[in-house]
N, CA, C and O atoms as a MOPAC input file, in Angstrom:
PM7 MOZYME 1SCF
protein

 N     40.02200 1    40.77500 1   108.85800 1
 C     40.47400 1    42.08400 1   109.26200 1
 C     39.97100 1    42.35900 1   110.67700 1
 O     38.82000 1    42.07000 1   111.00200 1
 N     40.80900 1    42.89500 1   111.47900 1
 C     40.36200 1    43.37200 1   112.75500 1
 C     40.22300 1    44.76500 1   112.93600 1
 O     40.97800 1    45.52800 1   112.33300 1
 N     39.18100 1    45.26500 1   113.83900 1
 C     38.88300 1    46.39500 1   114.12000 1
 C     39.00700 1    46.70600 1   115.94800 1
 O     38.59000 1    45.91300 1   116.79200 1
 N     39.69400 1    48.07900 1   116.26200 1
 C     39.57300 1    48.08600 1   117.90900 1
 C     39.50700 1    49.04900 1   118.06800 1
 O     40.16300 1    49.69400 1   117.25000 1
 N     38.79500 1    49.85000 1   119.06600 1
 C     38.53800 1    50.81400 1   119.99700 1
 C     38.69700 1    50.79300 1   121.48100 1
 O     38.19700 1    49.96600 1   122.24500 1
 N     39.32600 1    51.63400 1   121.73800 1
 C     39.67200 1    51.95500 1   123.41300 1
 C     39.16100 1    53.09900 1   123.82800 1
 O     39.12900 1    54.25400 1   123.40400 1
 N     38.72500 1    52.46300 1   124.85200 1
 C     38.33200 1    54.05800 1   126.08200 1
 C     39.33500 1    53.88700 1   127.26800 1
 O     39.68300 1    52.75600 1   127.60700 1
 N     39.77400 1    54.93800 1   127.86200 1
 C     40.71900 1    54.88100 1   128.74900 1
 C     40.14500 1    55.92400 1   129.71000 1
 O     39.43100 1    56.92600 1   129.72400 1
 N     40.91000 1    55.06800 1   130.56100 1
 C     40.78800 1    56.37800 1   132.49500 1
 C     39.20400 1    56.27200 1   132.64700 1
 O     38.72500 1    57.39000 1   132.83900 1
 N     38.18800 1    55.18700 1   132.61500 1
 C     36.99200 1    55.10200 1   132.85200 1
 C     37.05800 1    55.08300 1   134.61000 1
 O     37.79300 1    54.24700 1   135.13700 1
 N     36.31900 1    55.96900 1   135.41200 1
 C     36.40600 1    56.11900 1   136.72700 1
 C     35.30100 1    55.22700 1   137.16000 1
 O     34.11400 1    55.47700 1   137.37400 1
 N     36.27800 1    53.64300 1   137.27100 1
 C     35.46600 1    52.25000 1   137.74800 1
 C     36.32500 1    51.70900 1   137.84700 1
 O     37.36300 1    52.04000 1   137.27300 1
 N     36.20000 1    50.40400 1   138.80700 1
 C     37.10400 1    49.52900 1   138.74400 1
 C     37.16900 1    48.79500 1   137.42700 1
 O     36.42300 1    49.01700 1   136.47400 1
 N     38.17500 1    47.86100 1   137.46800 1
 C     38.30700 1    46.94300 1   136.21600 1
 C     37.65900 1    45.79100 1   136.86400 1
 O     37.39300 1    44.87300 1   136.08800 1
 N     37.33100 1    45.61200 1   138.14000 1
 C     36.60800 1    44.36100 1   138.60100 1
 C     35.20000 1    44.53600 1   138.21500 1
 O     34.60200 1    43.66800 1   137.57800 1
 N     34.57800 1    45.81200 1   138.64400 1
 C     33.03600 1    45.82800 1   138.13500 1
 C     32.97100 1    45.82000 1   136.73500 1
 O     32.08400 1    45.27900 1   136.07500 1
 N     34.04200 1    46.50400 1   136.25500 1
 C     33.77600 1    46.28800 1   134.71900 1
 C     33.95600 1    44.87100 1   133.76500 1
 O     33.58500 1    44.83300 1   132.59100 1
 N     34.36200 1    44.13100 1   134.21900 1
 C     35.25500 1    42.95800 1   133.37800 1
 C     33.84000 1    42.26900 1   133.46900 1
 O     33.43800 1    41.61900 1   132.50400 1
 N     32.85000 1    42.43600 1   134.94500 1
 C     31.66900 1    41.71000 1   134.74700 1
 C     30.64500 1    41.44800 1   133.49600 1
 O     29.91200 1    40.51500 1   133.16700 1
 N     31.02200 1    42.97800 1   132.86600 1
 C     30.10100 1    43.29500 1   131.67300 1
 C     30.48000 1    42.45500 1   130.39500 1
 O     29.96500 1    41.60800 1   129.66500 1
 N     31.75800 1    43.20500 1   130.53200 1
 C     32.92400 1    42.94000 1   129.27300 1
 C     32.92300 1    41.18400 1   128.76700 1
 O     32.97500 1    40.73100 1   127.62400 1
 N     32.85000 1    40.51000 1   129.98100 1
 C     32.54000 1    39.04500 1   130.24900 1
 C     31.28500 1    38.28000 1   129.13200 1
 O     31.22800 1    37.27500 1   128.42400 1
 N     30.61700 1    39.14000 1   129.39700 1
 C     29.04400 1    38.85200 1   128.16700 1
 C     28.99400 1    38.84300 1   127.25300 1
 O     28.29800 1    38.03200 1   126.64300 1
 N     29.76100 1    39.80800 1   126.65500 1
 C     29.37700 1    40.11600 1   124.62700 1
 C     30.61300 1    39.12800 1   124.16400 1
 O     30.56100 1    38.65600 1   123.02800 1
 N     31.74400 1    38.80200 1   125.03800 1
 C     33.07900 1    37.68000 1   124.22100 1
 C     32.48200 1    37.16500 1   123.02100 1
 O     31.41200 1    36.63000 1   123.31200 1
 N     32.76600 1    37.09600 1   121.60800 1
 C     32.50100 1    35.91900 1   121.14200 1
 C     31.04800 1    36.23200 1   120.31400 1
 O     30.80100 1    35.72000 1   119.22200 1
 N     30.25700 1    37.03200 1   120.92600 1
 C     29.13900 1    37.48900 1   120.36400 1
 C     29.23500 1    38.11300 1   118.62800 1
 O     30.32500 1    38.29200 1   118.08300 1
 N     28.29600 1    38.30400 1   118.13900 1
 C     27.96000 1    39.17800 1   116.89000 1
 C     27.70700 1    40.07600 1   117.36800 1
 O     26.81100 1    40.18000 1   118.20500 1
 N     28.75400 1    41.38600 1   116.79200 1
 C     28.46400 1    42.49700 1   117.14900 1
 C     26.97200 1    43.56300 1   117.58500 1
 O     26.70700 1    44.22900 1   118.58600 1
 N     26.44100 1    43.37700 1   116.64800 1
 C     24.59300 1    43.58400 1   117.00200 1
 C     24.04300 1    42.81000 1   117.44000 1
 O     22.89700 1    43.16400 1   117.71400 1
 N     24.38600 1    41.32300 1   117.80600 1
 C     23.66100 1    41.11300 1   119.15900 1
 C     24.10500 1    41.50200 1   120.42400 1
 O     23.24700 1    41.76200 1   121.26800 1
 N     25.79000 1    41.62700 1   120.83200 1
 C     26.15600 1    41.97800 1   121.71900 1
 C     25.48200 1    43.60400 1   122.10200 1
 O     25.20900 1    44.12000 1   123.18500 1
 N     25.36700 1    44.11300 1   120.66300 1
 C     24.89000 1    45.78600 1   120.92200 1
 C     23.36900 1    45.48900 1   121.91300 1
 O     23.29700 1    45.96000 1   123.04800 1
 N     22.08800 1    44.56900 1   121.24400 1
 C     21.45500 1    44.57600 1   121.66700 1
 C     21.16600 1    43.99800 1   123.04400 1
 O     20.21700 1    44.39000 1   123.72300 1
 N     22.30300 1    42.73500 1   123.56400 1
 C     22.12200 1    42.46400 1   124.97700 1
 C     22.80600 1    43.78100 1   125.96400 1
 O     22.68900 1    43.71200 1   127.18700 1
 N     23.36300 1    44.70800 1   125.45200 1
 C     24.06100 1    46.07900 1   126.50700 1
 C     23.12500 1    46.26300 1   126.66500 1
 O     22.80600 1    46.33100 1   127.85200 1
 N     22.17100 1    46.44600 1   125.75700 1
 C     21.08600 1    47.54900 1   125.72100 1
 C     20.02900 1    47.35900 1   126.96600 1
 O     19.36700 1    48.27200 1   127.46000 1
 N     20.00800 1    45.81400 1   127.41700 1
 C     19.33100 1    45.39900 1   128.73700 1
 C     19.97300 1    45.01800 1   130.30600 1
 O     19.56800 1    44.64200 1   131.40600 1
 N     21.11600 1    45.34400 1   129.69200 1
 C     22.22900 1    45.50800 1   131.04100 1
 C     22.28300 1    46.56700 1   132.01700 1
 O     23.10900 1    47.46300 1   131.84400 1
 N     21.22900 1    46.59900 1   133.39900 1
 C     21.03500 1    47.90600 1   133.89700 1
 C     22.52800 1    47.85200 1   135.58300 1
 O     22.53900 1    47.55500 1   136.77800 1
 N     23.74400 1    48.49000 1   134.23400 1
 C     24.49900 1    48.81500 1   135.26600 1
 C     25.60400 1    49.93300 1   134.35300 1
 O     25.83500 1    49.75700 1   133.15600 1
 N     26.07500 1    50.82300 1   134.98000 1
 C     26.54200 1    51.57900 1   134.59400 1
 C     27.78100 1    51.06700 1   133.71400 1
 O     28.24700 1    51.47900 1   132.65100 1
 N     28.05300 1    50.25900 1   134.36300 1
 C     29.79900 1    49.66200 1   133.35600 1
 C     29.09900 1    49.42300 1   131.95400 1
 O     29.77600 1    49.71300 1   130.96700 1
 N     27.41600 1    48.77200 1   131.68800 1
 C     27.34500 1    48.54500 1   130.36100 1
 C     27.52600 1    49.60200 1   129.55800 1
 O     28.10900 1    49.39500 1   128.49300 1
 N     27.08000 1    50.94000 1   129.87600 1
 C     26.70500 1    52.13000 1   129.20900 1
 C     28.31500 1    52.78200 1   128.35100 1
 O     28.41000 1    53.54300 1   127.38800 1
 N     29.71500 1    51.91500 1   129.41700 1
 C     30.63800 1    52.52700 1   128.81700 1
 C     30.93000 1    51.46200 1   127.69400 1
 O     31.34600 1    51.85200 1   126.60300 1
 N     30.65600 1    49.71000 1   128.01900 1
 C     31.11800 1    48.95900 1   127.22600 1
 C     30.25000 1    49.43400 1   125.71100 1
 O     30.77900 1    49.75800 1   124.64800 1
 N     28.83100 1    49.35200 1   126.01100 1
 C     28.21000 1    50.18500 1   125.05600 1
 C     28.43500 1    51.21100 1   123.82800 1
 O     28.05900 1    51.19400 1   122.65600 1
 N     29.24500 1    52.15800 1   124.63100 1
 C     29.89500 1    53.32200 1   123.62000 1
 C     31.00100 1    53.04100 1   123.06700 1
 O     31.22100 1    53.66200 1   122.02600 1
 N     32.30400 1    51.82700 1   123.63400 1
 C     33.50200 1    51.00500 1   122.97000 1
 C     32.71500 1    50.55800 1   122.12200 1
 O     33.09200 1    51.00300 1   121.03800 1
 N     31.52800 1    49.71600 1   121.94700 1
 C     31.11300 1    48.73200 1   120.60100 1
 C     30.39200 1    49.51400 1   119.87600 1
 O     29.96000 1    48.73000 1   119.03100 1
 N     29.96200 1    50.54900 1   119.62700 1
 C     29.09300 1    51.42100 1   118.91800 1
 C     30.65200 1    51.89700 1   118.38300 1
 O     31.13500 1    51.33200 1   117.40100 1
 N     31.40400 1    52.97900 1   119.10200 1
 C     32.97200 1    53.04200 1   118.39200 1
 C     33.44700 1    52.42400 1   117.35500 1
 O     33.73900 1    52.78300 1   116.21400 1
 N     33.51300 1    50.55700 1   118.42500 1
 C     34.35700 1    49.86000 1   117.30600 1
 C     33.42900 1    49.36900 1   115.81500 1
 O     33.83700 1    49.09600 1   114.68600 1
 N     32.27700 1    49.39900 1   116.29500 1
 C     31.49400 1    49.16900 1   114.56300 1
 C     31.75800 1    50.25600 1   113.67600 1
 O     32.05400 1    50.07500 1   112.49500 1
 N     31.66400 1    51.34000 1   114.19200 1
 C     31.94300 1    53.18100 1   113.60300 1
 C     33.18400 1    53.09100 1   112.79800 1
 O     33.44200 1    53.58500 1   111.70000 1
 N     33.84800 1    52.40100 1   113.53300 1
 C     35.73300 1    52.29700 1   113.30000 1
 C     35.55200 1    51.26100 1   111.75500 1
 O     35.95000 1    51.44800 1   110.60600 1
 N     34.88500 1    50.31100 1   112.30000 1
 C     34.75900 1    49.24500 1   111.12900 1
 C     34.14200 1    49.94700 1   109.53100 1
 O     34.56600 1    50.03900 1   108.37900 1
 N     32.95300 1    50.32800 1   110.26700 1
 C     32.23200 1    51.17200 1   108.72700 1
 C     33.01300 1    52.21800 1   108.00300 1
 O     33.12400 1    52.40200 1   106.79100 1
 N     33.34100 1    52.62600 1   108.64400 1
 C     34.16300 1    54.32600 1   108.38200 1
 C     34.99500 1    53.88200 1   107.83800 1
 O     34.78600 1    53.71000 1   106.63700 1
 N     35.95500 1    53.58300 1   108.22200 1
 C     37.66900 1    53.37700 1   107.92200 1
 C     38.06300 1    52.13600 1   107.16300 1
 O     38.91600 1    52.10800 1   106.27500 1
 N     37.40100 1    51.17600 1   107.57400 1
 C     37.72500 1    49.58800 1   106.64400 1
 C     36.75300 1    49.62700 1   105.86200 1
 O     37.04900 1    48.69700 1   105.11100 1
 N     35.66600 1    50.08800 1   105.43600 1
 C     34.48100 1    49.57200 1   104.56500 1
 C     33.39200 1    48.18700 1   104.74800 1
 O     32.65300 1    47.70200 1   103.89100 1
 N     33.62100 1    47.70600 1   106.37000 1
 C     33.04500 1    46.18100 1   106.53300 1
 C     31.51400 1    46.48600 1   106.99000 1
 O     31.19900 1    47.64800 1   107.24200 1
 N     30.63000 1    45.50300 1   107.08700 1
 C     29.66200 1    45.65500 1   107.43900 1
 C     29.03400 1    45.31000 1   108.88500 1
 O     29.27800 1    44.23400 1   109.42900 1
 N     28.54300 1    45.89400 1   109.23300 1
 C     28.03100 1    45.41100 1   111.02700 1
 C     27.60600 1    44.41400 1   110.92900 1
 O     28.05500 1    43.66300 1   111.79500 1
 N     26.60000 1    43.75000 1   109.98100 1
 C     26.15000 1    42.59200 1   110.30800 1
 C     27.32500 1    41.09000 1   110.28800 1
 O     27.18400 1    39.98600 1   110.81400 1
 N     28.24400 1    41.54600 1   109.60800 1
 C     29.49400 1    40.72000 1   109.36500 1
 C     30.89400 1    40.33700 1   110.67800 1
 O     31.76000 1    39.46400 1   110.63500 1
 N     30.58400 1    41.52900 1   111.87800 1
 C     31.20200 1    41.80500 1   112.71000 1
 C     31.15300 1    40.89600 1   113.74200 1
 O     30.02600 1    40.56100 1   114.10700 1
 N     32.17500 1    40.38200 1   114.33900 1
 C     32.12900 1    39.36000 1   115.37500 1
 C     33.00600 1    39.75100 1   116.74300 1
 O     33.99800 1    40.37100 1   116.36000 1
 N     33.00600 1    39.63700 1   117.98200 1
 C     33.49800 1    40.36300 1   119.39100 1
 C     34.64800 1    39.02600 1   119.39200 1
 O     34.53200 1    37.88200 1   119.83100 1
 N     35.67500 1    39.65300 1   118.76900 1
 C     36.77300 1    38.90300 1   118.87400 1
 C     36.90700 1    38.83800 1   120.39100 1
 O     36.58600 1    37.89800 1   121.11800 1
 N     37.48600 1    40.11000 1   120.76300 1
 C     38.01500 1    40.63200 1   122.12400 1
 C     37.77000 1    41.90100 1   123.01000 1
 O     38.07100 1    43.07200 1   122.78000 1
 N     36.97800 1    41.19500 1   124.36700 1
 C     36.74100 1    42.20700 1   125.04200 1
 C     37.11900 1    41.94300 1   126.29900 1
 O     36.78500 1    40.99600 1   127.01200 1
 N     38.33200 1    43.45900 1   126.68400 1
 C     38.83500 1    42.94900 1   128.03900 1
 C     38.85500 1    44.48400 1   128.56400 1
 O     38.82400 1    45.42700 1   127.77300 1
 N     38.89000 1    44.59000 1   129.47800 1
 C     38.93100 1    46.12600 1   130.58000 1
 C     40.32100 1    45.28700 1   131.60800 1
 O     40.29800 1    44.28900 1   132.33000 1
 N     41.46500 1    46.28500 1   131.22100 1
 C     42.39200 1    46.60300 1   132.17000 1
 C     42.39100 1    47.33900 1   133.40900 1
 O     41.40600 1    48.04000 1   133.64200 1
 N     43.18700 1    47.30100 1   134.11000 1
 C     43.78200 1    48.09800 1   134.95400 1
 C     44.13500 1    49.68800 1   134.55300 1
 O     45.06200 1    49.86400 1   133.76200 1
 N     43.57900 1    50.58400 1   134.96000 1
 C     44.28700 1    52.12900 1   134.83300 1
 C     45.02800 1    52.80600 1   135.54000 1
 O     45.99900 1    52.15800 1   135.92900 1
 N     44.99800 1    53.88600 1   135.90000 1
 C     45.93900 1    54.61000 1   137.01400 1
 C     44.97200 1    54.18700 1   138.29700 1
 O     43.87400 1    53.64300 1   138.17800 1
 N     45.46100 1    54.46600 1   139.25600 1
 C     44.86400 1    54.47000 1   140.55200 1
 C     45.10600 1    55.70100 1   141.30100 1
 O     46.28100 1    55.84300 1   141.63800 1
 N     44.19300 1    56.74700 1   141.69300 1
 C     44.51000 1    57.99300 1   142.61000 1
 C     44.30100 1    57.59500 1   143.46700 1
 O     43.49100 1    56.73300 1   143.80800 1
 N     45.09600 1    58.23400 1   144.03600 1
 C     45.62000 1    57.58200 1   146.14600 1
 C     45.06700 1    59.21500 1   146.67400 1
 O     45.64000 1    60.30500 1   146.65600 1
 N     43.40500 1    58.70600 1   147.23100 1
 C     43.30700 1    60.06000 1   148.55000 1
 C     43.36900 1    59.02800 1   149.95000 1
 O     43.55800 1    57.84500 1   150.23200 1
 N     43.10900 1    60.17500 1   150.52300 1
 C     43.68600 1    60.23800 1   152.20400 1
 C     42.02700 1    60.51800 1   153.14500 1
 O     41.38100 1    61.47800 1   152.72600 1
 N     41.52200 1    59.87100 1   154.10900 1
 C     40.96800 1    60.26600 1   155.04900 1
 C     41.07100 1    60.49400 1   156.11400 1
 O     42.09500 1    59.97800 1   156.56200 1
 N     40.33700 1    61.21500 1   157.06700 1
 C     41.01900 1    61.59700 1   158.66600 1
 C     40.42400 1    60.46700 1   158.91900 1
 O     39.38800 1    60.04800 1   158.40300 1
 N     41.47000 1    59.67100 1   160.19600 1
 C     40.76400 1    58.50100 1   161.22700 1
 C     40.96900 1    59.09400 1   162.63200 1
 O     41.60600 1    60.11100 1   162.90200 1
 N     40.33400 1    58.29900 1   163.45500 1
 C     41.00900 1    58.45800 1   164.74900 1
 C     42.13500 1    58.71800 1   165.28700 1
 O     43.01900 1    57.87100 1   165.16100 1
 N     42.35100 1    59.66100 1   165.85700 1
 C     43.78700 1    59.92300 1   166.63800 1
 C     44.58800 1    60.10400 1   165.76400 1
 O     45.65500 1    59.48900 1   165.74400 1
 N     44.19200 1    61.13300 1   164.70400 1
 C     45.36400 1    62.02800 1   163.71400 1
 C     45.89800 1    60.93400 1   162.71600 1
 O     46.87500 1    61.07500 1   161.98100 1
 N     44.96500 1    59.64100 1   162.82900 1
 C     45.67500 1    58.93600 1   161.38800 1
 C     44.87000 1    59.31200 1   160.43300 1
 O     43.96900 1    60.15000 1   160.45200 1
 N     45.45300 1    58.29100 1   159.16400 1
 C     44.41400 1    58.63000 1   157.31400 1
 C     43.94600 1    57.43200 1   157.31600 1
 O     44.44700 1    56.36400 1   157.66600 1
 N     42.81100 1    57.74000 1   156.83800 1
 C     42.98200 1    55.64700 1   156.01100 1
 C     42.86200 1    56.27900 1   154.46300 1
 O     42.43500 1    57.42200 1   154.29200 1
 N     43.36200 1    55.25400 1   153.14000 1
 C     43.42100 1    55.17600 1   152.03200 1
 C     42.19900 1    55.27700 1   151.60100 1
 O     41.30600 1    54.68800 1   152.21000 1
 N     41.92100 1    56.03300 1   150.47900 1
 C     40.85500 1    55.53700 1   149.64100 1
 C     41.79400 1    55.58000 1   148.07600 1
 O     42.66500 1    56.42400 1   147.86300 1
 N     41.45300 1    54.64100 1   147.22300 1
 C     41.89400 1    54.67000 1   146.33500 1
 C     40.58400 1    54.66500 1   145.14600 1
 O     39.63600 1    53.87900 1   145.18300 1
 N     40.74200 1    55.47200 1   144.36300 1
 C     39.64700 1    55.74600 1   143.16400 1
 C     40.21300 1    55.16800 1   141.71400 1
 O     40.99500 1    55.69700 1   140.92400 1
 N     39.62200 1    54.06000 1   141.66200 1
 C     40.61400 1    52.82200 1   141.20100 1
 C     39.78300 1    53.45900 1   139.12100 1
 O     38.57200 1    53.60100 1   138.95300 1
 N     40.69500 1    53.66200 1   138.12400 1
 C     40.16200 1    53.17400 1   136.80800 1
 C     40.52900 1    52.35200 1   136.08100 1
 O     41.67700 1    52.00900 1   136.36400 1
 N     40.00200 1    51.69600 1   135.01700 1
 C     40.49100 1    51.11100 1   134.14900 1
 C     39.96600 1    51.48200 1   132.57200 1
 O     39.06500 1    52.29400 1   132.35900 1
 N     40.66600 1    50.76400 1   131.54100 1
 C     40.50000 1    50.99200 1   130.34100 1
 C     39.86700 1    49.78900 1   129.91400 1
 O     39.88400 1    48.79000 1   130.63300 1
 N     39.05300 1    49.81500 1   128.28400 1
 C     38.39000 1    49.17600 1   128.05500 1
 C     38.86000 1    49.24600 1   126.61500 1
 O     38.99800 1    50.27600 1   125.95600 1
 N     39.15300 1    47.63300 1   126.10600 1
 C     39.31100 1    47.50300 1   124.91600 1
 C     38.71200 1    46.64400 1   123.92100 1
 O     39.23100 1    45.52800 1   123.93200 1
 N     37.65900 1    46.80700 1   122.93900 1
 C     36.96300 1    45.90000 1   122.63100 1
 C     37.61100 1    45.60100 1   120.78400 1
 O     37.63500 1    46.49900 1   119.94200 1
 N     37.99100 1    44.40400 1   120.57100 1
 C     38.23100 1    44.22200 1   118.67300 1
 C     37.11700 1    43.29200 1   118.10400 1
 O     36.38500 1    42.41900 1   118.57000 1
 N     37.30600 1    43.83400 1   116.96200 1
 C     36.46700 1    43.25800 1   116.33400 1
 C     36.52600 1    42.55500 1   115.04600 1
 O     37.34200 1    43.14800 1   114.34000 1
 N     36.17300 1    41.85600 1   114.62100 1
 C     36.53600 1    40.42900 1   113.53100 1
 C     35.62800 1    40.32700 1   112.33000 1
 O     34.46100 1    40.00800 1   112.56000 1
 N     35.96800 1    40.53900 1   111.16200 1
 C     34.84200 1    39.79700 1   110.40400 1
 C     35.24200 1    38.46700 1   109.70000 1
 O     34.82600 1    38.16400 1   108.58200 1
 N     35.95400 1    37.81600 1   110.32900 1
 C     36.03500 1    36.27900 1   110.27200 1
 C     34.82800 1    35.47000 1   111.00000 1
 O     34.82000 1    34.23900 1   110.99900 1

């Protein structure tokens, strides 16, 4: 049986984030919980609250057990992108773009 949780519109890139997301692949769910727990960067804190979710999701709703749980899949997409504007020299803008993405983690007790 699979279990998944999404967070969406996280205000980060999907490049800093995928760094995190990269680590727990494949892991047991409570160990992956416990290596976030020493990850000092902000992207862990959101991957963090997706795997606390998706175990929540698992206990609650399917009846499975955490210790049984395995990180099938963890990937952070692409989100919207807001397009602002800065003043440059001589009445131009330059772009800033405030890039998010979403984060989707499943989970396995195979």
């Amino acid at each position: 049986m699979e279990v998944k949780a999404i967070t969406r519109n996280v205000r980060m890139s999907a490049q800093k984030m995928r760094e995190v997301v990269r680590q727990i692949q494949g892991l047991p769910a409570l160990q992956a919980q416990a290596a976030l727990a020493f990850v000092s960067r902000k992207s862990a804190r959101v991957v963090a609250k997706t795997l606390k979710s998706a175990i929540a999701n698992a206990e609650n709703n399917n009846g499975l057990k955490a210790e049984n749980l395995k990180v099938r899949e963890a990937v952070a997409c692409t989100g919207l992108t807001m397009k602002r504007f800065t003043p440059k020299a001589r009445g131009s803008a330059g772009p800033i773009l405030k890039r998010t993405c979403h984060v989707r983690i499943v989970l396995s007790d195979e």
